[in-house]
Every structure is written in C-alpha cells, then in structure tokens.
N, C-alpha and C positions, 0 to 999 in steps of 0.2 A: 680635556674637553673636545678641541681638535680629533684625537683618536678614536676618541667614543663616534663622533659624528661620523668619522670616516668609515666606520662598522658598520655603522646603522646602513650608510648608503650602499655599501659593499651586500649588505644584507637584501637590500631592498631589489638592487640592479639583479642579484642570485636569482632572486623571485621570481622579478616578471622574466629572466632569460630560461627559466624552467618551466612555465608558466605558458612561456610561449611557445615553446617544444612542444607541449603538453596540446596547444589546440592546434581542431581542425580544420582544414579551409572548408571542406567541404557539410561539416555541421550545420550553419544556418538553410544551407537547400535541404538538407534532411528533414530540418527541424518543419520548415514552412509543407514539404512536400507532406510529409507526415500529420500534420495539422489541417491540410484540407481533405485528407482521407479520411481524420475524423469527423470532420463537419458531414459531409456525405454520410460516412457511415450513420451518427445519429440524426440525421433526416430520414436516410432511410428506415431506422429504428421505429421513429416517431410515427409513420407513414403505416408499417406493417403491425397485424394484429387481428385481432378476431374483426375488429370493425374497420375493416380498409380504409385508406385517407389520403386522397390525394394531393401532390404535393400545392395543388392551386390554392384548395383547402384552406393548407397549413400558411400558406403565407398570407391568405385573407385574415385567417384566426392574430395573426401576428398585427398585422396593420390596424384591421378594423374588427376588433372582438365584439361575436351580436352572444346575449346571453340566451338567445333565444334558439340558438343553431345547438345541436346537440352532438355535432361533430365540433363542433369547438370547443364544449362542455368537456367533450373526453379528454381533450388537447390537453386542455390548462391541468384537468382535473387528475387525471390518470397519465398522460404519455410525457407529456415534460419534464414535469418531475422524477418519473422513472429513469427518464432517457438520463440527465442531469446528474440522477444519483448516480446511477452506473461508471459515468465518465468522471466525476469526484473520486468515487470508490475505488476504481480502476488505478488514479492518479496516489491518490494517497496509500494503497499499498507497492507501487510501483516504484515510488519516493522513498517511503520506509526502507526495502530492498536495497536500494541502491545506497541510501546511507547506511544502513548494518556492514553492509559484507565494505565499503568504505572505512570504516570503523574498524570495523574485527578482520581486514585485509583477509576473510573467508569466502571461499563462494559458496559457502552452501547457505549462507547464513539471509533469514526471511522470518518477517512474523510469522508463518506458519510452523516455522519447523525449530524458531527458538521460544517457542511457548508463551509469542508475545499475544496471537489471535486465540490460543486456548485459555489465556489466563485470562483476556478480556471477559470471554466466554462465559468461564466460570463465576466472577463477579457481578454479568449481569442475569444470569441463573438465580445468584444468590439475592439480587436486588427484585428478580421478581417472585421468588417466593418468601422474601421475608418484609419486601416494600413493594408491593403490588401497584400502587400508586404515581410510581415513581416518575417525573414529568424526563423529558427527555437529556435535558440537559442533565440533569440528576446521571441519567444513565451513560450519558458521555465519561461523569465525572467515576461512574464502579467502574466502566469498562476502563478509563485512562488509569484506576489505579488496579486495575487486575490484571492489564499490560505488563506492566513493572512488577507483578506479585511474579508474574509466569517466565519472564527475561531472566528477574533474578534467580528463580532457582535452578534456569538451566544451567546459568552462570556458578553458581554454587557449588557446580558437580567439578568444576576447574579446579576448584581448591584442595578436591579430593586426589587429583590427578599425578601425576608426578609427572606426567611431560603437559602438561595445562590441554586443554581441549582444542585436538586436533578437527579437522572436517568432519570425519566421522563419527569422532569421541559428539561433538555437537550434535552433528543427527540423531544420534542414537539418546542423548540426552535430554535432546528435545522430541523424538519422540514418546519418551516416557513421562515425560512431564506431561506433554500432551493427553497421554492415557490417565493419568493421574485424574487432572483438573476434570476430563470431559465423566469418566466414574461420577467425582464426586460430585458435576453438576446434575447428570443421568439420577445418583441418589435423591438431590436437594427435589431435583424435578418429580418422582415419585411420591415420596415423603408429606410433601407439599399441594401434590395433585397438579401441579403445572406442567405437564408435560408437552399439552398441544404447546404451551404459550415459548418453552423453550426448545423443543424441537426445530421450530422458526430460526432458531438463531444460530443452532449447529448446522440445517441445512446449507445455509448461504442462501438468500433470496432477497429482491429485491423489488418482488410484485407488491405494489400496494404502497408504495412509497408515498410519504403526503408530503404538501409544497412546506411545511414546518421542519420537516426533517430535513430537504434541500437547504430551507434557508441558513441553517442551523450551520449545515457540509460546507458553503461559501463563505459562511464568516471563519471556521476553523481552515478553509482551503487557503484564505487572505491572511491567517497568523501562518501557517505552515510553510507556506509556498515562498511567501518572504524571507520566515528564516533560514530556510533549506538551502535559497538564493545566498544570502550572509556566507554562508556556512561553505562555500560549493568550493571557494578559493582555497580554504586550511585542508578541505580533505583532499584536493587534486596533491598539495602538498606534503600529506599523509601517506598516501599511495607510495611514497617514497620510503617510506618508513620511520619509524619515531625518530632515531636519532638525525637524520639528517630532518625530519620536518622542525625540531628542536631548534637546532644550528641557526635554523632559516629565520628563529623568529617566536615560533609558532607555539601555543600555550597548549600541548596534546591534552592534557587532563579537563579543560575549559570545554573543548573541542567537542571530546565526547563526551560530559553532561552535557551540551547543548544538543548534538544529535540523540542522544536515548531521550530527550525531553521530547526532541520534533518525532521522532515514531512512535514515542506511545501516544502524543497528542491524534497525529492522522489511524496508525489501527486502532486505538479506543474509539475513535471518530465512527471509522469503518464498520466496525466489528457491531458497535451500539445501533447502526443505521441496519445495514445489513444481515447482520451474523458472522457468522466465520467464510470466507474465502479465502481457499488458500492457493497457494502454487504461486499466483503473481508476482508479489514481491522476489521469489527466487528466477522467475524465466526472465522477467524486462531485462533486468542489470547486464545479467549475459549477452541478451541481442543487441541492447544498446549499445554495449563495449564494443563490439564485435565489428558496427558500423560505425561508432563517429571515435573510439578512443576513448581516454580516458580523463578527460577534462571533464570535470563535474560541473562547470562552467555552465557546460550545454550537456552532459550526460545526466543530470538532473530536470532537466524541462524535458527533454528528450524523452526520457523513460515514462514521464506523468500523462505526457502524448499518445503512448505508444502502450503503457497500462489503461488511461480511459481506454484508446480503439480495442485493446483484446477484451474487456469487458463488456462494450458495448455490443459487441460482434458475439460474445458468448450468451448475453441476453436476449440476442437475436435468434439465435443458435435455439437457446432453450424453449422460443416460442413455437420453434419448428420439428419439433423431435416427437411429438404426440399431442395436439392441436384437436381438441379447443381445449386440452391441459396443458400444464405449462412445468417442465422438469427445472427443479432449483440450479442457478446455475452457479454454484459449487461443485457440485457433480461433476458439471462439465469443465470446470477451471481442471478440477482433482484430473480428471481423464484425459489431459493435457500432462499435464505437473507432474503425476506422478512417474511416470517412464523418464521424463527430464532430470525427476531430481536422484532416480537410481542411476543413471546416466553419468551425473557428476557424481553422484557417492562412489560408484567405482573408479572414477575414473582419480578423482581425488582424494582417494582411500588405495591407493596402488594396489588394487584390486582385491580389497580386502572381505567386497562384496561382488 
C-alpha cells in the first residue's frame, strides 16, 4: 500500500516538474496584450459600416438604450450580434485546431482539411432540403453529427494505409472527402431547389446574424470553453507522446473521445451559425506555438483570442473590398489559408508537394 502511494506521488511530482517546463512566463502578458487588441478591434468593427457610428454613440447605446434612436436600433439589432458571432466563431474554430493537431500530434490537422467543416456542411444541406423547418438548435444538432460523419471517414482512409496517415496522406484525404460531401450537398441543393438557401453556408458569411444565434454560440461557448480548459493539462501531457503520457498517469483513449466530442460540438456550432470557414483552425495553433510554447494551459485561451481577432479583422476586411457589397469572408480566411497550408504541406510532406 506504502508503495502503491509512493508511485502515485512520484507520478504526481513527474507532472507538475514537466508541467512546469512546459509553461511560459511570458504567456499571461501575451494573453492580456492580445485580449485588448481584441476589444479594440470589435469596437472598431461595431463602429464601421455603411451607417457610420460613433464611438460616443456606442457607449450611450450601452448605458442608456432609447428605442427611439435608430442608431442604436442598428447596434443591438445588426452590429453586436455580428461583431459577437465573429469573435465566438473565430474562437471555436481556433480551439478545434489546436485540439486536433494536439490529439493527432499533426500539424496539418483542422476542421477544414479533416472533413470536420464539410461534413458539417453536408448534413445541414441535407437538413435543409429534406427539414426546411428545422429551428436552430435542431441544426447545431445535423451539423454536430455531420462533424463526426466527415472526421470519421477521413480517418477511415488510415486503415487503408499501411504506414497509417501521414500529414500529407491526411491532406489529401481530407481533401477528398471534402469534394465528396460538398458534390453531394451541390446535388441535394439542386434536386431540392435549395440552392440560394445553401450556397450561404458554403460561402462562409456571417452577415445577418440574429441575437438567437449569438445566444445560442455563448451557451455552447460556456460547455466548450470549460471543457477545452479540463482537457488543456492531459494534452500538454500528450505532446509528449502516448507512452510516456501513459506512465504519467494519463487515460490517452478518455482523452481523445473527450477532445473529438469538444470539436465537433464548437465546428458543428460554427459551421450551423456561419457556414463553412476554413483555414483558422490550421493558422492559430501554429502562431500560437510559435509565441507562448506549448502549454495548452495558456495555448488554448491563447488561440480563441487570437482566432476571434483574425476573424473579426477579416469581417472588417470583407466590408471593405467593394462597399456598399459585402464579399463572404471565407473568401478571405481561404486567401489567407491557402498559401499557409501548401506551406506546411511541403514542408511537412518532405517535399512531396
């Protein structure tokens, strides 16, 4: 009993001395610096638009709301909710990212490019041409299991594999599946006459967002963000690799059912608010690493920081590329993303592209 104890503690002290390797002094001024660029930035969000609004405006609208002021009607009605979705959406694929490639110790690996945001996609294609009706939560619930439909079968193609799915083998797997699901939602969308209705959700778009879909993003933002938090100690742990995260303790097969639960919750989340957006989840995790390490401690709130700001800043972006229209800004994530993620293809494919 004695000996059993003395493991446990041996086990425990291993931890936090790895643990503490692991973080950085310099993380929390990243984290705060990083956190009021956001604030700024969706102020200034809120501020610009076809109907200009000054910041005096916005803080009257906040204190003392007249329903009578029609710049404050826009505030609540239109720019809040926008500004709010973007920096959720931002955060929740940003998170996703950083737990995949945590998980599958991949870096190419992101809902977009492991056919977690096309499978989304395809499900709520299929939800709106065959349940038109469908309230929103409903759609959280195609897009959370068409997440998991589009994961598993990129994962499927491993079994086929004889060296299991390297960076590349993944790319390429996910982008087939990708082609896959989006065909057959392009068919479903035809077939059925729906096409404006999912065209919206391949572009990426975020205009028109109503305060029920926001409210909807915050209550899944307070299950996610919590457990990602949970979760943030076993994967710093993981980075190490199964067997020694094993040794340490650590339940790996627990691990990740719990992280593919928290991504498909947040892109099902995404993807049903939104549409498809892709690239995020693959560029945060990188820049993140890059500056604070690899403690998921803080490389987790980190990245959800730092996914809201690049999304907010691309919905900014798309207000201003041909004005008084407004270019999807998917588009612009993609015209970011994609140079990035041939970037890493080559470079983690030993030049195979």
């Amino acid at each position: 009993m004695e000996q059993i104890r003395k493991r446990q503690l041996n086990k425990k002290a291993t931890k936090q001395r790895i643990l503490k390797r692991f973080q950085s002094r310099s993380a929390p001024m990243y984290f705060v610096f990083s956190l009021v660029i956001l604030l700024f930035t969706m102020i200034l969000s809120v501020s610009y638009g076809a109907a200009q609004i000054n910041w005096t405006v916005i803080t009257e609208s906040l204190l003392r709301f007249d329903e009578q002021n029609t710049q404050h009607l826009i505030l609540y009605d239109l720019r809040f909710p926008r500004v709010l979705a973007a920096a959720l959406i931002g955060a929740f694929l940003a998170i996703s990212g950083v737990i995949m490639q945590g998980l599958t110790r991949n870096p190419l690996a992101s809902p977009s490019i492991m056919g977690v945001s096309s499978g989304a996609g395809f499900m709520i294609a299929f939800a709106l041409a065959l349940f038109p009706h469908t309230s929103q939560i409903g759609m959280v619930l195609w897009a959370f299991t068409g997440a998991g439909l589009g994961a598993s079968m990129v994962f499927s193609v491993g079994l086929f594999s004889k060296r299991g799915l390297t960076p590349v083998k993944l790319a390429l797997a996910g982008a087939a599946v990708s082609a896959l699901l989006q065909s057959a939602s392009t068919m479903l969308a035809m077939y059925f006459n729906v096409t404006r209705d999912i065209s919206f959700w391949y572009a990426g778009n975020i205009a028109g967002i109503s305060a029920s879909n926001v409210r909807l993003a915050l209550i899944i933002a307070l299950i996610g963000f919590i457990s990602a938090g949970l979760l943030s100690r076993s994967l710093t742990l993981m980075s190490l690799g199964d067997e020694v995260a094993k040794s340490l303790g650590q339940r790996t097969g627990l691990v990740r059912v719990c992280g593919i639960l928290i991504v498909l919750l947040l892109t099902g989340t995404a993807v049903s608010i939104s549409g498809t957006i892709g690239f995020i989840g693959l560029i945060i995790p990188h820049i993140t690493k890059k500056i604070i390490g690899m403690d998921y401690r803080w490389l987790i709130p980190f990245s959800a920081v730092i996914g809201a700001w690049l999304l907010v800043t691309a919905d900014i972006a798309a207000r201003m590329v041909n004005p008084p229209y407004e270019t999807p800004v998917g588009a612009l994530t993609a015209m970011i993303g994609v140079p990035f993620f041939l970037f890493l293809a080559r470079k983690e494919g030993g030049g195979l592209i």
